[in-house]
C-alpha positions as CSV (number, residue, x, y, z in Angstrom):
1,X,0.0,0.0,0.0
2,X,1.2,3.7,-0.6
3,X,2.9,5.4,2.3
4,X,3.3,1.8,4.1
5,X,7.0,0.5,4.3
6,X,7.2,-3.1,3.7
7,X,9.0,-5.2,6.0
8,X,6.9,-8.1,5.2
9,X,6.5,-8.7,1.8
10,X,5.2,-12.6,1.5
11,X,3.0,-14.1,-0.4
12,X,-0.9,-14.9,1.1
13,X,-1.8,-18.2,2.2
14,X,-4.8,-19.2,4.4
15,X,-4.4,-21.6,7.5
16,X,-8.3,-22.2,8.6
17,X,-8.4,-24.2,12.3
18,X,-11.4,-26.4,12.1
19,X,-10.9,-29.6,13.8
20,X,-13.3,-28.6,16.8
21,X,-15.9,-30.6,18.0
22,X,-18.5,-28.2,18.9
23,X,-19.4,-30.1,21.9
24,X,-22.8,-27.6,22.7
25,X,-24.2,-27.7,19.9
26,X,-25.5,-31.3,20.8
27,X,-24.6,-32.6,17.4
28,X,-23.5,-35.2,15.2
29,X,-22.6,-32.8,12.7
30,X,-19.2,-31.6,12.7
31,X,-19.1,-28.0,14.2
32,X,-18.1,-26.2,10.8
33,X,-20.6,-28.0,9.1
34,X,-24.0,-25.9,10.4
35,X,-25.3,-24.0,8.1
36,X,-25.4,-20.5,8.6
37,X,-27.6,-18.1,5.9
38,X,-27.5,-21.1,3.4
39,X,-23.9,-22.4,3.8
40,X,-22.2,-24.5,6.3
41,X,-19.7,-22.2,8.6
42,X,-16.4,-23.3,6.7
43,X,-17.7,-22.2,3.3
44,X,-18.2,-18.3,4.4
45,X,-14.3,-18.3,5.8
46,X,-13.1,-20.1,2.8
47,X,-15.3,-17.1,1.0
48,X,-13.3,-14.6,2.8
49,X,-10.0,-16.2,2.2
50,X,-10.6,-16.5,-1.3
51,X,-11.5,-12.9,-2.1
52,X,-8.7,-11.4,0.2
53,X,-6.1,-12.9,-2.5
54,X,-5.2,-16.2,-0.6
55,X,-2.8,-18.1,-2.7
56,X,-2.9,-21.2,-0.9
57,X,-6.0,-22.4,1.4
58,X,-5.4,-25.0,4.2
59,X,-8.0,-26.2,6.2
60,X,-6.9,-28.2,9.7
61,X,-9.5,-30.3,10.3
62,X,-10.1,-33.3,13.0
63,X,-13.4,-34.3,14.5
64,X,-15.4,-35.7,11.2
65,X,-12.5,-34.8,8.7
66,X,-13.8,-37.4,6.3
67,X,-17.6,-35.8,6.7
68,X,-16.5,-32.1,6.5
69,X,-14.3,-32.8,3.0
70,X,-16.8,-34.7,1.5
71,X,-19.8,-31.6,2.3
72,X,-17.0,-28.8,1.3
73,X,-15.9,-29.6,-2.2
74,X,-12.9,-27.2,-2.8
75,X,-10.2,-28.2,-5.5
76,X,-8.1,-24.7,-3.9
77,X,-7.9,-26.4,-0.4
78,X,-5.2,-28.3,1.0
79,X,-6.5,-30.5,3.7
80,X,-4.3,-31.1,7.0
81,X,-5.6,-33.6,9.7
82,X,-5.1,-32.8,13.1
83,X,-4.9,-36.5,14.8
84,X,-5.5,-35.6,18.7
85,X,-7.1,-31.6,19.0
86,X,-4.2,-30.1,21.7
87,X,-5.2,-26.6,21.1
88,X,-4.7,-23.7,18.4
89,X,-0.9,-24.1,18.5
90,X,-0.9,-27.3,18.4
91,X,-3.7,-27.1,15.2
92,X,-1.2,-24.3,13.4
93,X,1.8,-26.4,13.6
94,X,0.2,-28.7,11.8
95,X,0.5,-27.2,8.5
96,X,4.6,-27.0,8.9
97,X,5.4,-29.7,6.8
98,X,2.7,-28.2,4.3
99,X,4.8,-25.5,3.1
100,X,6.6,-25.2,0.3
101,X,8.0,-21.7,0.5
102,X,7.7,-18.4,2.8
103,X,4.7,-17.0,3.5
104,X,2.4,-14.8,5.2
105,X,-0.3,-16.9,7.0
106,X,-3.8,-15.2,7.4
107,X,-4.9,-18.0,10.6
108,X,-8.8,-17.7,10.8
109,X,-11.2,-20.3,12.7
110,X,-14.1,-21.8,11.4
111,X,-16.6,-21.0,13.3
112,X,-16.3,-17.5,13.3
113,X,-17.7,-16.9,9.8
114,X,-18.6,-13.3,9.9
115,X,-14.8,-12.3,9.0
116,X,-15.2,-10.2,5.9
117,X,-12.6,-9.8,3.1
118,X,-12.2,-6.5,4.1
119,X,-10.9,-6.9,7.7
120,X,-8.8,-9.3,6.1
121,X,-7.1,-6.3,3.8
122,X,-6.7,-4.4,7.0
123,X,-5.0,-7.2,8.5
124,X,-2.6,-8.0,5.4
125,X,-1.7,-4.2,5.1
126,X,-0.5,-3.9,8.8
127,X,1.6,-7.5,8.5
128,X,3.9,-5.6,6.3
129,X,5.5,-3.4,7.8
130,X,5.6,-5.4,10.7
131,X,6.1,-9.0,12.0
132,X,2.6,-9.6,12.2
133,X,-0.6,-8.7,12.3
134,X,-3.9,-9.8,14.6
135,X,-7.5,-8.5,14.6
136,X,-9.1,-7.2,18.2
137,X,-12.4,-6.1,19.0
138,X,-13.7,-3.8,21.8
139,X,-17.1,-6.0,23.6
140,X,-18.9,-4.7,26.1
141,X,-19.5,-8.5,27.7
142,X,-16.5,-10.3,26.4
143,X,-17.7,-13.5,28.2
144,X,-14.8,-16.2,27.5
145,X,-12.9,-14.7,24.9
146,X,-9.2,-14.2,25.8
147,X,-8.3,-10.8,26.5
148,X,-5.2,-8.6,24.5
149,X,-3.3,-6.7,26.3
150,X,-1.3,-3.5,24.2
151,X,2.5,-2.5,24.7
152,X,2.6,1.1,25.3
153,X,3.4,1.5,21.1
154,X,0.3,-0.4,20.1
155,X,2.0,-3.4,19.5
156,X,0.7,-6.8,21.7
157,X,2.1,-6.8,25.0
158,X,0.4,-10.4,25.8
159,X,-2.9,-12.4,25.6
160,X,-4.2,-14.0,27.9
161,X,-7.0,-16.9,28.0
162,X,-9.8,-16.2,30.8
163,X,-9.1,-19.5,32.3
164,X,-5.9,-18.0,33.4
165,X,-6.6,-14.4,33.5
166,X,-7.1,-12.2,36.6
167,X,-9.8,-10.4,37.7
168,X,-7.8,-6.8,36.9
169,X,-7.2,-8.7,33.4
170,X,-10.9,-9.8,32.8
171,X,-12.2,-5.9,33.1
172,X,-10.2,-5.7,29.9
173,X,-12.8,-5.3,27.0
174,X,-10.5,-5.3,24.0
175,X,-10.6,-9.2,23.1
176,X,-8.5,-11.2,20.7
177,X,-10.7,-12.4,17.6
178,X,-8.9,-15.4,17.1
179,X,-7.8,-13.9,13.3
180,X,-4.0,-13.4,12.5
181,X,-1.5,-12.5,9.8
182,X,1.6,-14.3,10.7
183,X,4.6,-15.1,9.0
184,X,5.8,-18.2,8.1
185,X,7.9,-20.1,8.7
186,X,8.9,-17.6,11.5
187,X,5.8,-18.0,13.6
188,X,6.5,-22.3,14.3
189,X,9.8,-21.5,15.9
190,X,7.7,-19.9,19.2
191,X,5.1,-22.7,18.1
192,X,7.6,-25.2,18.6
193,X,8.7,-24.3,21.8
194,X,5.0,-23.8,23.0
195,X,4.6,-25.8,26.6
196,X,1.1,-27.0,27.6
197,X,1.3,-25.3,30.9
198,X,-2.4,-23.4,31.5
199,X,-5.4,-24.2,32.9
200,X,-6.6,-26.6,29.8
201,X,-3.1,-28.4,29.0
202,X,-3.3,-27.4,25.7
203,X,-0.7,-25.4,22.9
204,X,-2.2,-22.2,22.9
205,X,-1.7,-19.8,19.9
206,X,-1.8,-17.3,21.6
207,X,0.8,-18.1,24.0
208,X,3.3,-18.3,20.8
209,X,2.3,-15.0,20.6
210,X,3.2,-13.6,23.6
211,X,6.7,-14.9,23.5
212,X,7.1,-13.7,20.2
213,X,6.2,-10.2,21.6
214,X,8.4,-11.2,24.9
215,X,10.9,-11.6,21.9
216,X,10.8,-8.0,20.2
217,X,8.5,-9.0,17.2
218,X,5.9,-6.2,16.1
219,X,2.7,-7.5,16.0
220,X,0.6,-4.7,15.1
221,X,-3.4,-4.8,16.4
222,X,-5.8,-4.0,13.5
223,X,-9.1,-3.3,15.8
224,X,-12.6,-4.8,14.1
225,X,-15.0,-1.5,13.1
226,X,-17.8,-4.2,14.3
227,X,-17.3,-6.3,16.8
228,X,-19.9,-8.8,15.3
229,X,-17.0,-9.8,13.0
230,X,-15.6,-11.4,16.3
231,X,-18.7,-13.5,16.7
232,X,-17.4,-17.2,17.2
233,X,-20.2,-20.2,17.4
234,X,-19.8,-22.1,20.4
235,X,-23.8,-23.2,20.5
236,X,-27.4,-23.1,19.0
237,X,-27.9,-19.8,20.2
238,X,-24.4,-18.0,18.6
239,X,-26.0,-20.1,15.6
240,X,-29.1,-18.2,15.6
241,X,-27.3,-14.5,16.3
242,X,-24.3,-15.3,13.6
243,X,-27.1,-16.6,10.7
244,X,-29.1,-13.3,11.5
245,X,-25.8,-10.7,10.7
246,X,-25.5,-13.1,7.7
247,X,-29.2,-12.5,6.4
248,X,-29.1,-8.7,7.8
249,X,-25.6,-7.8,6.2
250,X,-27.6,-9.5,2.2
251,X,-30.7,-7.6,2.8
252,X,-28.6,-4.7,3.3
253,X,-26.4,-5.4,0.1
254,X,-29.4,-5.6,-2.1
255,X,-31.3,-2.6,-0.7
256,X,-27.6,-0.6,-1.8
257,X,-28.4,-2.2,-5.2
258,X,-32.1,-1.0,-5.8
259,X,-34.3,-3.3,-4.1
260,X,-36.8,-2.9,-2.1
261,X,-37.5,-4.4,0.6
262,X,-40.5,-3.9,2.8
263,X,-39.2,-5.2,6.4
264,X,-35.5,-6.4,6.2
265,X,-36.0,-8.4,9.5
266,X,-38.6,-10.9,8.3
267,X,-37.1,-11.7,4.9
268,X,-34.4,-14.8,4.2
269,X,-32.2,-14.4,1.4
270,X,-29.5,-16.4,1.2
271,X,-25.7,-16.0,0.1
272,X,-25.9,-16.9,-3.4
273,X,-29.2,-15.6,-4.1
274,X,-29.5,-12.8,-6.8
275,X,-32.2,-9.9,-7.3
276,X,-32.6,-7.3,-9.8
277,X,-33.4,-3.8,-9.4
278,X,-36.7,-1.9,-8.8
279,X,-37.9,-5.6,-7.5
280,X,-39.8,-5.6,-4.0
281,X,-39.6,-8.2,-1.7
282,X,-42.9,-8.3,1.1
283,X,-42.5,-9.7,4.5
284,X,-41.8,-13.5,5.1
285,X,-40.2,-13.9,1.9
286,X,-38.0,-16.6,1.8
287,X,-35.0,-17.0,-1.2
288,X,-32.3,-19.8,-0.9
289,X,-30.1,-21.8,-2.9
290,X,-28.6,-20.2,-6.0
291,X,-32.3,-19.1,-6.8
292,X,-32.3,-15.6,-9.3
293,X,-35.0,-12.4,-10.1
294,X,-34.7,-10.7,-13.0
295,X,-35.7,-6.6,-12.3
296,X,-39.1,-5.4,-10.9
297,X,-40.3,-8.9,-10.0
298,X,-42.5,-8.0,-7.1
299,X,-42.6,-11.5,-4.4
300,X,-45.5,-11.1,-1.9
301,X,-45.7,-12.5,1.6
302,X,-44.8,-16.2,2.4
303,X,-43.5,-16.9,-1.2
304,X,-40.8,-19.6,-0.8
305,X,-38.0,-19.8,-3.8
306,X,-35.2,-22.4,-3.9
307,X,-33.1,-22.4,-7.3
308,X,-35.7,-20.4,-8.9
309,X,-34.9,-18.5,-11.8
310,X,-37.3,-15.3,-12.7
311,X,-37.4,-13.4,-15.3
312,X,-38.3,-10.0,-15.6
313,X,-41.3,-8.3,-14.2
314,X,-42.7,-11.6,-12.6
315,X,-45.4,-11.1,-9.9
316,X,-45.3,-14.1,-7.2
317,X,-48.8,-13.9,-5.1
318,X,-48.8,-14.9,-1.1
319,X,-47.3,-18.7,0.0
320,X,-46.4,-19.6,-3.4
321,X,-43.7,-22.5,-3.4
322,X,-40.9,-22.6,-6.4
323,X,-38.2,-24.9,-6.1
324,X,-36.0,-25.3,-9.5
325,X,-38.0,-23.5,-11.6
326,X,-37.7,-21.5,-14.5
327,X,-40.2,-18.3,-14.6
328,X,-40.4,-16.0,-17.9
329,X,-40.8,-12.1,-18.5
330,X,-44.3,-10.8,-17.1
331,X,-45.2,-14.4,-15.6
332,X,-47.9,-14.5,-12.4
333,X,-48.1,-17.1,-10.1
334,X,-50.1,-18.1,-6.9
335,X,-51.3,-17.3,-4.4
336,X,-50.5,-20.7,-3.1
337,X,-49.1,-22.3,-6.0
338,X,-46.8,-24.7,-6.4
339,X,-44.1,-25.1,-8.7
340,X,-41.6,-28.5,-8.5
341,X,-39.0,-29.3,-10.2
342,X,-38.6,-29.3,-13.9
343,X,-41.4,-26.7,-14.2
344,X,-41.2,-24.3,-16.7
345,X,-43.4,-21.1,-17.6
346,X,-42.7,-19.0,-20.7
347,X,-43.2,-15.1,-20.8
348,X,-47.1,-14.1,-19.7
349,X,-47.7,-17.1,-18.5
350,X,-50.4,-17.5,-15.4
351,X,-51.4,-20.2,-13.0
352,X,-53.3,-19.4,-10.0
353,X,-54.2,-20.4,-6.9
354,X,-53.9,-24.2,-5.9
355,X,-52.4,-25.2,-9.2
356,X,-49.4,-27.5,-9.2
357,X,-46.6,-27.5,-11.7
358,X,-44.3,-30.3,-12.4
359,X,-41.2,-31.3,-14.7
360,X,-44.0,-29.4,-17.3
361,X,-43.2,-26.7,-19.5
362,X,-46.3,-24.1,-19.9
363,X,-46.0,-22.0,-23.2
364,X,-46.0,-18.4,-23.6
365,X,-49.5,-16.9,-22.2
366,X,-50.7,-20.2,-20.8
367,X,-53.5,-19.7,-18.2
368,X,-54.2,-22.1,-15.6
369,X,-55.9,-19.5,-13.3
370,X,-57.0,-22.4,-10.5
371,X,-57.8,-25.9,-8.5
372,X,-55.0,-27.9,-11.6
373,X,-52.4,-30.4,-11.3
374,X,-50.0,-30.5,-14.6
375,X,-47.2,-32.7,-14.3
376,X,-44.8,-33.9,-17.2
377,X,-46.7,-32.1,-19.6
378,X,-46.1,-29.5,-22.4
379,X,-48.9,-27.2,-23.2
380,X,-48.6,-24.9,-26.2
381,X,-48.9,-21.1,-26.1
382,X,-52.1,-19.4,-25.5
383,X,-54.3,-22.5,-23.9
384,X,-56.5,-22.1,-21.2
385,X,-56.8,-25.1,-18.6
386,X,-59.9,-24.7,-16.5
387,X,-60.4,-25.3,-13.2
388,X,-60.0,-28.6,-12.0
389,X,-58.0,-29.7,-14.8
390,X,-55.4,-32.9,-14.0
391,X,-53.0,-34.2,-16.2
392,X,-52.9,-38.2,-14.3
393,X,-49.6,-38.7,-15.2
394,X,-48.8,-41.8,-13.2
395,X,-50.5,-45.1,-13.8
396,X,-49.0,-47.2,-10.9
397,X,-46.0,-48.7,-12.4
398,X,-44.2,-45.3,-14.3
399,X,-44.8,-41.8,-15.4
400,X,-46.4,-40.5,-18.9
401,X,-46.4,-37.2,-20.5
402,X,-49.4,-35.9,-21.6
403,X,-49.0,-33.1,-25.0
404,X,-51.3,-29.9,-25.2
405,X,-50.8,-27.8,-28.2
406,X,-51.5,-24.3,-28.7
407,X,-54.9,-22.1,-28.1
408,X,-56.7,-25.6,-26.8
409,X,-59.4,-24.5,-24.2
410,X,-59.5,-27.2,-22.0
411,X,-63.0,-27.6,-19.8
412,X,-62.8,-27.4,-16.4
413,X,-62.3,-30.8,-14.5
414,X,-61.1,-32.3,-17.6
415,X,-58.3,-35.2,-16.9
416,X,-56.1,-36.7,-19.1
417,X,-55.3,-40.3,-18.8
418,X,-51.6,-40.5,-19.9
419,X,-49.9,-40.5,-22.8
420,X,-52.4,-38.6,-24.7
421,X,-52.2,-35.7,-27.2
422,X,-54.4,-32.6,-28.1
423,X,-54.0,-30.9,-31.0
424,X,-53.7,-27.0,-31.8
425,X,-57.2,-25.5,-31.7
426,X,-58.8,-28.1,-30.1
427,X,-61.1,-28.0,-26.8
428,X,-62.0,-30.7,-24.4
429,X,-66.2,-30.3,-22.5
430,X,-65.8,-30.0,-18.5
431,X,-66.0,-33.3,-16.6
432,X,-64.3,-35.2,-19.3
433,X,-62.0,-37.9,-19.1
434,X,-59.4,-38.1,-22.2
435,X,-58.0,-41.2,-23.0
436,X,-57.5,-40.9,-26.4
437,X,-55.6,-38.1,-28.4
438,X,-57.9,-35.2,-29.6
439,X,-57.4,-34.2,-33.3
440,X,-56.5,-30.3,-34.2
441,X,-59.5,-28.1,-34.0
442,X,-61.7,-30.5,-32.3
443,X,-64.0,-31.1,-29.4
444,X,-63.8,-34.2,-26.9
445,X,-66.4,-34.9,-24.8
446,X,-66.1,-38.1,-22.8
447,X,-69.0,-38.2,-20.0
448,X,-73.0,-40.3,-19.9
449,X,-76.1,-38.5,-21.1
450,X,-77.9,-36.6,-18.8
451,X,-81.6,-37.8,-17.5
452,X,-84.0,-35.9,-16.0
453,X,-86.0,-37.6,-13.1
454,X,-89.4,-35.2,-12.8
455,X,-90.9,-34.7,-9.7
456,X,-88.0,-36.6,-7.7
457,X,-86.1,-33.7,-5.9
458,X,-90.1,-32.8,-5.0
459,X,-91.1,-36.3,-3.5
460,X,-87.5,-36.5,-1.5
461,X,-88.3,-33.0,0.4
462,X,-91.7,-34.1,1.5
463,X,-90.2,-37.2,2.7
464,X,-87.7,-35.1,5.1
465,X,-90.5,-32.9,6.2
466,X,-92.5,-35.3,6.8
467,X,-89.8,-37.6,9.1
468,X,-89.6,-34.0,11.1
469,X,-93.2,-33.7,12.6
């Protein structure tokens, strides 16, 4: 950086400690594997390294290594297993033997996922013109976290782990995020000489630290412009608090970019999620996976999208469900619809409320406006399915697809008995059951003659009057 005189002018690698077990969480699931706004822990500090310019990731891992490399699928990461967990030194000096060359390690933890890209600049830029760098915070309630005491020129005089801290030490509210540029391979000479004489009988990090300050090394303090950054996840409840800065910190990034949305606290919208401008998000909206909206979609209250894909200018009513869809320009759908898998609506396209969609394509300006079920189906442009209209797809033993062509006005509770094809232009009388394939231009009607009883609706009331008296 400009004005900064380099000292320290390594390389970036990443050294991520997550072999914890995460012992209050009451899991099987290994700590780093919770998901947090849509991705487990682990993936938002891999994120972070990543963006910050890390040349080389490695990610310590112990308790469920196996688990936690076959969930994070990462062709950048070098994976080093931690056999017994003795502590953060211990963890760090791990990675020794890793090394090919000098380097400046950024040491984060995985389960403190909040660490931005950022901070991680900061931190980077202060390693450099000294030893090395660590990230503090200032907490009002700094509960466990060990506390960081500064030399009279800023530098770290000492840290110190609250097991072992005393009470003069404990009022101390700057606290040591756990997040470090060090350099390497300087740092594992105080890691090697690390003794496991505290309170836990473990190789403390931090304790390198110290004697590497003890030793004359600069290690400048970067201090965290939010403390939430610090935020580690020790149980369910740091789970909760750490996914809500997640889902707070996206609402926020897509208001910046010209959306709108309604009440930023009772939305989800998850990491990878995309949203175009002038598009207006209502209350209780929910967006995950890698689901997209095109501009000026407008999603109403209780919609639920996973791997959705909306064009532009797409209205989605109340309690609508999409899950790995794809929605055309000017669409409309719900309220409480229901779109699976595979379904497909071209531009102008309309289903209502209680209509299901599956593995079907509708055409451009299809209209199934309520009470339908169309699964693997095509329907041409411009048809009209009624109410009540089902495509029975399944016959007990496998599916079958059912062809509509376009401008067909299909009655209402019409079913088609798969495989069966209509042909452009044609229309189908309500209450009939297709079994047979409809010519172009045609009308099917499948259902008895109608009879008239006379007199019989008559004779039955003055029966039931006359059982009253």
């Amino acid at each position: 950086e400009k004005g900064v005189q380099v000292t320290n002018p390594l390389p970036l690698s990443a050294v991520i400690l997550a072999a914890g077990k995460g012992t209050r969480l009451r899991s099987t699931l290994p700590k780093v594997l919770h998901s947090v706004a849509g991705k487990p822990m682990l993936e938002w500090v891999l994120q972070a390294a990543r963006v910050a310019g890390c040349e080389h990731i490695y990610v310590v891992v112990g308790h469920g290594a196996e688990q936690v490399q076959d969930e994070i699928s990462a062709d950048d990461v070098t994976w080093v297993l931690q056999l017994e967990q003795l502590g953060t030194g211990h963890a760090l000096l791990q990675v020794k033997d890793h090394l090919k060359s000098a380097t400046t390690l950024l040491v984060l933890s995985g389960d403190v996922p909040l660490v931005t890209p950022e901070t991680l600049d900061r931190l980077a830029v202060a390693a450099r013109s000294n030893w090395g760098s660590m990230v503090i915070a200032e907490m009002e309630e700094p509960g466990s976290l060990g506390r960081v005491v500064a030399s009279q020129n800023g530098n770290l005089e000492r840290i110190v782990e609250v097991a072992d801290a005393t009470a003069e030490e404990l009022e101390n509210p700057w606290i040591n995020a756990g997040i470090y540029a060090l350099p390497a391979p300087g740092i594992f000479d105080f890691l090697c000489d690390l003794k496991p004489d505290n309170a836990k009988q473990e190789l403390y990090l931090t304790d390198a630290l110290t004697a590497a300050a003890d030793d004359g090394k600069s290690l400048a303090m970067v201090a965290l412009e939010e403390a939430e950054e610090a935020f580690g996840v020790n149980d369910r409840l740091d789970l909760a608090r750490v996914h809500g800065v997640l889902l707070r910190r996206k609402a926020e990034s897509l208001m910046k970019e010209g959306v709108s949305i309604l009440d930023p606290s009772h939305v989800v919208i998850e990491a990878d999620v995309e949203v175009g401008r002038d598009s207006v998000l209502h209350p209780g909206v929910s967006l995950t996976g890698r689901t997209r909206l095109g501009e000026g979609c407008i999603v109403h209250q209780g919609a639920w999208l996973r791997d959705a894909r909306l064009g532009d200018g797409v209205l989605v009513q109340p309690y609508s469900v999409l899950e790995e869809v794809e929605v055309g320009d000017a669409c409309q759908i719900g309220p409480f619809a229901r779109m699976r898998p595979g379904a497909v609506m071209k531009e102008r396209a309309k289903i209502g409320n209680f209509v299901e969609v599956k593995n079907s394509e509708l055409g451009a300006g299809v209209k199934a406006n309520h009470l339908a079920y169309v699964g693997d189906a095509t329907v041409g442009e411009n048809s009209n399915l009624g109410a009540g209209t089902i495509t029975c797809n399944y016959d007990g033993l496998g599916k079958h697809p059912t062809e509509i062509g376009k401008d067909v006005f299909v009655g209402s509770d019409t079913m088609f008995v798969a495989p069966v094809r209509v042909g452009d232009g044609a229309m189908t009388a309500a209450g009939s059951v297709i079994t047979k394939d409809v010519p172009a231009g045609a009308l099917a009607i499948e259902r008895s003659e109608q009879k008239n009883i006379e007199g019989y609706g008559q004779r039955k009331l003055e029966r039931r009057k006359a059982r009253k008296k």
